[in-house]
C-alpha positions in Angstrom: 0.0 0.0 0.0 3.0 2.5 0.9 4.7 1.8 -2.3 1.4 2.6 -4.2 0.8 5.8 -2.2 4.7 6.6 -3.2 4.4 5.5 -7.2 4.2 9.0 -8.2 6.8 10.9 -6.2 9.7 7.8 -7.0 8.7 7.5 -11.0 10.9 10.5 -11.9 13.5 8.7 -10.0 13.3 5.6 -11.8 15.9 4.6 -14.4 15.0 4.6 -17.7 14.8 1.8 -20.4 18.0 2.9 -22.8 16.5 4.8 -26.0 16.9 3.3 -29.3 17.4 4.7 -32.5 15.5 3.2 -35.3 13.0 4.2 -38.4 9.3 4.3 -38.2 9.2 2.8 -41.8 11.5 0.0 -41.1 8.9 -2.2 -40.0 7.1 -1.9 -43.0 10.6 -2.9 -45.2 10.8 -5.9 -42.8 7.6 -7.3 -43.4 8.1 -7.0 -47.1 10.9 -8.6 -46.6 10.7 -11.2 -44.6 14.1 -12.2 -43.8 14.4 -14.1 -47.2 17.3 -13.6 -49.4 16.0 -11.1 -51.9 17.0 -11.5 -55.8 18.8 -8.8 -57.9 15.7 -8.0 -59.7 16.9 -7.5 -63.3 19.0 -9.9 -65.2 23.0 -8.8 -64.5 24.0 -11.5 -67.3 22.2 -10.1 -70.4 23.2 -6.7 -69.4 27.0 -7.8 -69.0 26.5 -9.6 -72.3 24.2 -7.5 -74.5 25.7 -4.4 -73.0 29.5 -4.7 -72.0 30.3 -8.3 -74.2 28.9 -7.2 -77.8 28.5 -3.8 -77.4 32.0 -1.6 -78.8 30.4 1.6 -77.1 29.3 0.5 -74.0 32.2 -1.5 -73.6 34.8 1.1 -74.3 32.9 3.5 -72.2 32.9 1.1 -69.5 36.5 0.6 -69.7 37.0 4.2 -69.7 35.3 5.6 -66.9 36.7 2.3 -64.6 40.4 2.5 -66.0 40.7 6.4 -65.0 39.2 5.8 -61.8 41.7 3.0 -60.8 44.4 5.3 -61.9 43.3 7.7 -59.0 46.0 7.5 -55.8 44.5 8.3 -52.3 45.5 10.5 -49.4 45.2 9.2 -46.0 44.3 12.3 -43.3 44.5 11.2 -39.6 42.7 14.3 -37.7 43.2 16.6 -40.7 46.9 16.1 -41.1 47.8 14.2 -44.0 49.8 11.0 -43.4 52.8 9.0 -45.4 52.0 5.9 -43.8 49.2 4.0 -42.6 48.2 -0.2 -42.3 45.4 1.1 -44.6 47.0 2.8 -46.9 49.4 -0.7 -47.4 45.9 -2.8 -47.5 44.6 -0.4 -50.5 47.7 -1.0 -52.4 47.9 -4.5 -52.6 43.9 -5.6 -50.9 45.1 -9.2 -52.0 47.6 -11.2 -53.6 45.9 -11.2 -56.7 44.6 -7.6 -57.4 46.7 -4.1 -56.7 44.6 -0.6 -55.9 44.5 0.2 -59.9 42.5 -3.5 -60.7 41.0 -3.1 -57.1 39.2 0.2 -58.1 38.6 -0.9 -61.6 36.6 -3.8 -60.8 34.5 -2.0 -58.6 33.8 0.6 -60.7 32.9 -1.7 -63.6 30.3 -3.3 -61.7 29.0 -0.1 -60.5 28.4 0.7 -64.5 27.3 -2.9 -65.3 25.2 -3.8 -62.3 24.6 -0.9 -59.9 26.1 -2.3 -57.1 29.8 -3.7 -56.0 30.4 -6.0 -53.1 33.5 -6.4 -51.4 34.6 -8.9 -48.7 37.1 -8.1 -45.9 38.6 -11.1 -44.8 40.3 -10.3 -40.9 42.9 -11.5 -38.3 42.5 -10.9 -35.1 39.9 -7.9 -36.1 42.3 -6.4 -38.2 41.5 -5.8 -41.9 43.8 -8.3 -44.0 42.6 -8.9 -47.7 39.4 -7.4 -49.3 37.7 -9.0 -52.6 35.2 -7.8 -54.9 32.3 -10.5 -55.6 30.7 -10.7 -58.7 27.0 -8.8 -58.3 25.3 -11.7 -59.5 26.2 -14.0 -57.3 25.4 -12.3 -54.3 22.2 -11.8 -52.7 20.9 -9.3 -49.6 19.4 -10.9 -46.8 17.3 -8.4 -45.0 16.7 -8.8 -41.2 14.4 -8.1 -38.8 14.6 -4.2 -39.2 14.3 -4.3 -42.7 17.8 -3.8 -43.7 20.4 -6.3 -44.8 22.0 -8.5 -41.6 23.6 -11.0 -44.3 24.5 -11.3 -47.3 24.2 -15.3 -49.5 27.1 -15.6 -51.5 25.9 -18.5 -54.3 27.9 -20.0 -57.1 27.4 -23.7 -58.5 24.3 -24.3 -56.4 26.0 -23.9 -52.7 25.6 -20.8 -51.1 27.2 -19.8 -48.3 25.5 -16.9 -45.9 28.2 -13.7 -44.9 26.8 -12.5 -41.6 27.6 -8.9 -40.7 28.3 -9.5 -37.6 29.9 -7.0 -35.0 32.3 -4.7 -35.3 33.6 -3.8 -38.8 31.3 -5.6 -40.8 32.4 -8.2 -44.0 30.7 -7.2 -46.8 30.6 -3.6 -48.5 27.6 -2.8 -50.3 27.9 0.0 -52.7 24.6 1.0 -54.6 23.9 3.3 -57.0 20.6 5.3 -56.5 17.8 3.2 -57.3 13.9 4.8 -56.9 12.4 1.8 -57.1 14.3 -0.8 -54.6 15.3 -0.6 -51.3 18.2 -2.4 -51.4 19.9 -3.0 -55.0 21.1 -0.2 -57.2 20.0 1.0 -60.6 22.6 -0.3 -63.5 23.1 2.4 -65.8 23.4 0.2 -68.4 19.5 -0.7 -67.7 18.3 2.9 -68.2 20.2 2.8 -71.9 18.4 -0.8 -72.7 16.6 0.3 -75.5 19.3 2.3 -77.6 21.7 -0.8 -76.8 19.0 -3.3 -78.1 19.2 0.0 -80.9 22.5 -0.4 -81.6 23.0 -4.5 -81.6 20.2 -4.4 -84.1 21.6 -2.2 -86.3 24.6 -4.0 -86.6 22.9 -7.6 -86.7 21.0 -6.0 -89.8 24.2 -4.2 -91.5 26.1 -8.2 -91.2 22.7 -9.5 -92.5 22.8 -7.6 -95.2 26.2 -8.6 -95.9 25.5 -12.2 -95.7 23.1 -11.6 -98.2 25.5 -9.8 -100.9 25.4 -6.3 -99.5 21.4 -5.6 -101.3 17.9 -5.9 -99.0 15.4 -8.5 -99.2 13.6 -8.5 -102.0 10.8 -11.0 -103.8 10.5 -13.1 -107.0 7.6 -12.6 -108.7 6.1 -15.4 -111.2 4.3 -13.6 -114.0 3.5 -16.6 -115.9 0.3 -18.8 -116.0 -0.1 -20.9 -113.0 2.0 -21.6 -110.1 5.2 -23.2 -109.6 5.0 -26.3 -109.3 7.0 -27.9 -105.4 9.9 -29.1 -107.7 10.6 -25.9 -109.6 10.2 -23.7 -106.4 12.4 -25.8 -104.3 15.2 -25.9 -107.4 14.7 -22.0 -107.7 15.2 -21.5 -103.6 18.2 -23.9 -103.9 20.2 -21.9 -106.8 19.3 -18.7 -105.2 21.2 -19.7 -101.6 23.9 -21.1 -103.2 24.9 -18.6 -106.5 23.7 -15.5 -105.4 23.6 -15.4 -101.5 26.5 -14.4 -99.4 29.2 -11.6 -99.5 31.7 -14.0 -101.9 28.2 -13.7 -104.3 28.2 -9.6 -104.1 27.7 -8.1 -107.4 26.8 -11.3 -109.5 23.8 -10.9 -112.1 20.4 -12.7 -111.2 19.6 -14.5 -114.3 15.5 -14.6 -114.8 13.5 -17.1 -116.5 10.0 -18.2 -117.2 8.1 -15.2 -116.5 10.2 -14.1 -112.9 10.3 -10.8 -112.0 12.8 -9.2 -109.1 11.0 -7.1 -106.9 12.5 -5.4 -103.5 10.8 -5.0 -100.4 13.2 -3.8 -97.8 13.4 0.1 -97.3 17.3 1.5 -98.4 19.1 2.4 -95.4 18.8 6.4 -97.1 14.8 5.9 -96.2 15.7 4.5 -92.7 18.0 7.4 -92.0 19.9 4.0 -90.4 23.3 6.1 -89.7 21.5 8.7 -87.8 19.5 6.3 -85.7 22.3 3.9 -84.8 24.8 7.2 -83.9 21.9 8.8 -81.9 21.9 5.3 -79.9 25.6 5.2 -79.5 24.7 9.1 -78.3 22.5 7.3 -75.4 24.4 4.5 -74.6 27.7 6.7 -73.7 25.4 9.7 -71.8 24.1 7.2 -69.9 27.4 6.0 -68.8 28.4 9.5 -68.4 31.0 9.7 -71.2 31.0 12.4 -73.3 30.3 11.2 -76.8 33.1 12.9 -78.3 35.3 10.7 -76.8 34.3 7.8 -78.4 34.2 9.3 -82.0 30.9 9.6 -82.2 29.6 11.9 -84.7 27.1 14.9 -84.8 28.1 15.5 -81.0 29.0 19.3 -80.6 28.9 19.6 -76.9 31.9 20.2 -76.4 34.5 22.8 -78.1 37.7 20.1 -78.0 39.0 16.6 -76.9 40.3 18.2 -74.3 37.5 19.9 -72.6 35.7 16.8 -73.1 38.0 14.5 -71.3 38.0 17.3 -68.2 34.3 17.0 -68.5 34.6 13.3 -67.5 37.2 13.3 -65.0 34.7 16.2 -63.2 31.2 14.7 -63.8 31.7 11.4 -63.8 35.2 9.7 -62.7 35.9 12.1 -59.3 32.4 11.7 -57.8 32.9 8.3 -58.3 36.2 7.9 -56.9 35.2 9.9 -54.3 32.1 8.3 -53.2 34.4 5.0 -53.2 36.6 6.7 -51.1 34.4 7.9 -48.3 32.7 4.5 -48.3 35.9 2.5 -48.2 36.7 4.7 -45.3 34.1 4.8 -43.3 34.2 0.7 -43.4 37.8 0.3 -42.7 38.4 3.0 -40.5 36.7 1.9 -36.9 39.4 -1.4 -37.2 42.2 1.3 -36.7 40.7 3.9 -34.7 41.2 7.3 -35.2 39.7 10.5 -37.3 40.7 8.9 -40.7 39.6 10.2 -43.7 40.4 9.4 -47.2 40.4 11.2 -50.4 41.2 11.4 -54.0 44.4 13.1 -54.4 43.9 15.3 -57.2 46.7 16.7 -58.1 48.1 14.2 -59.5 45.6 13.9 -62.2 47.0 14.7 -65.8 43.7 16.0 -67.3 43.1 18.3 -64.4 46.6 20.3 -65.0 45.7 23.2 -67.1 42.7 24.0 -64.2 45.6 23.3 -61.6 48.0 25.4 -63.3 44.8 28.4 -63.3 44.0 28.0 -59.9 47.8 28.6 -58.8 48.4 31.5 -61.2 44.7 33.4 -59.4 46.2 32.5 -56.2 49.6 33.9 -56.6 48.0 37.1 -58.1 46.0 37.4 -54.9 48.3 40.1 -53.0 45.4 40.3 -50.0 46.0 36.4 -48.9 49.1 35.9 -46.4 51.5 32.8 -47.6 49.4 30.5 -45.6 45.9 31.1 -46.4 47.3 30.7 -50.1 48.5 27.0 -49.6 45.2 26.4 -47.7 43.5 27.2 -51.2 45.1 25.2 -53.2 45.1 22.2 -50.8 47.8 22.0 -48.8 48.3 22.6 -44.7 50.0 25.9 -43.1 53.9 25.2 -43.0 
């Protein structure tokens, strides 16, 4: 009885449960979810093979965009203060036996392009970061927990699949997603959103070796003018000289002999009436925007965007390569950095980028010229620490 007459003079005194920190909509992700591995909802292996396999833009923008970002070195900062020397600077330049920081970066960026998303493993000792190893996209799958969000991850190849748990501490898998509207937790390929100028472009080649293969001249049909019908022998002796006297580039040129009332009449459209040139350039135009490559840069023509090579290749280093560098930076970063302690931050270094020199070279000469800024506030704006 005294303790109930007391309840409401000791409740401020009470200790409290701790707070947690979670999403009101996370529920709502878990129970769509349901803890079950969740499938990368498009199909990675047409778009690596339609897209990156027999594709020469796609491809070569591919390559492009991933081989300039592996050719980014980092800078390690520990508090602000730029450092020589680090365990994780060593673990980026050689993440396993196989790979070194230029592959490393390459092959994440490449499934960025292709898939949308890059996984990497970090395999430990004694809870401190030893090897990392990117997994192919389509062989891993997100396992979302009770929250919602992923608590494992199955890795699957030849029918066993083994499950990744994230455990405590610096988790094992790395999950980098491009921005997807539609999913919760895979990203948008960019090579999806360009689907149908690269189903555009494959055509258009499929239809120019076609029309190779059938002596460089479009379809066309035979028309009997004469009384009757041919009969099954005549038509099938007729089908059978055509395929092998006139069909085929080694046939290109040779004259079709007509008889007994034939007449030669073409069907297909000339690739003038098409305008197919324009269309499959104005596809190559899509494919390479979409994978943020300025279309100069593969030779593609009727582009006019920008005034030189040169101004287009800096247009790619700034809109697409350095956001993406950077953005694989911060992420690798804030993964690997709790396993040494510390303020750690990582970043592209810049500087030593070739294409960015004339804008380097600018940015020195304004800074120079500027008589108001004392010798230290000048190396602050162009990126370096007070002497």
């Amino acid at each position: 009885m005294l303790s109930y007459l007391l309840a409401p003079f000791l409740a401020p005194f009470r200790p409290r449960p701790a707070e947690l920190k979670a999403s009101r909509t996370a529920p709502l992700v878990a129970l769509l979810a349901q803890g079950r591995p969740r499938w990368t909802p498009r199909d990675y292996a047409s778009l690596a093979r339609e897209g990156y396999a027999r594709n020469a833009i796609a491809y070569r923008a591919v390559r492009l965009v991933a081989e300039a970002a592996g050719a980014v070195p980092f800078l390690l900062a520990e508090a602000g203060r730029e450092i020589d020397r680090h365990p994780l600077l060593d673990l980026l330049a050689r993440p396993n036996p196989r790979l070194r920081q230029a592959d490393f970066l390459e092959a994440i960026c490449g499934h960025m392009l292709v898939a949308g998303n890059a996984y990497l493993e970090m395999v430990a000792l004694d809870g401190v970061p030893r090897e990392l190893h990117v997994l192919r996209p389509d062989r891993v799958k997100v396992v979302p927990g009770a929250d919602g969000w992923p608590e494992a991850f199955d890795y699957t190849l030849d029918g066993r699949t083994v499950r990744i748990a994230q455990g405590e501490g610096v988790p094992a898998i790395l999950h980098l997603a491009a921005f997807n509207p539609l999913d919760d937790h895979y990203g948008f390929p960019p090579l999806e959103a360009a689907a149908q100028a690269l189903d555009l472009h494959n055509s258009s080649g499929a239809w120019n070796k076609a029309l190779i293969d059938n002596a460089a001249r479009p379809s066309g049909a035979l028309i009997y003018g004469g009384a009757g019908t041919l009969s099954d022998d005549q038509f099938e002796r007729l089908k059978g000289e055509l395929e092998a006297s006139f069909q085929g580039a080694a046939n290109a040129g040779r004259p079709l002999l007509l008889e007994g009332g034939l007449d030669w009449k073409p069907l297909a459209l000339s690739p003038k009436d098409m305008d197919f040139e324009a269309a499959r350039n104005g596809a190559a135009r899509e494919i390479a925007l979409a994978l943020g490559v300025p279309p100069m840069l593969l030779s593609i023509p009727g582009d006019t965007t920008y005034a030189n090579y040169a101004e287009a290749n800096r247009a790619l280093w700034r809109l697409t390569v350095i956001p993406m560098v950077r953005r694989i930076a911060d992420a690798l970063c804030g993964w690997l950095a709790p396993a040494y302690g510390g303020n750690l931050s990582l970043v592209p270094d810049l500087d030593q980028i070739e294409a960015l020199a004339l804008e380097r070279s600018a940015l020195w000469a304004r800074v120079t010229a500027a008589d108001f800024l004392s010798e230290d506030e000048k190396r602050a704006a162009v990126g370096y620490g007070a002497r």
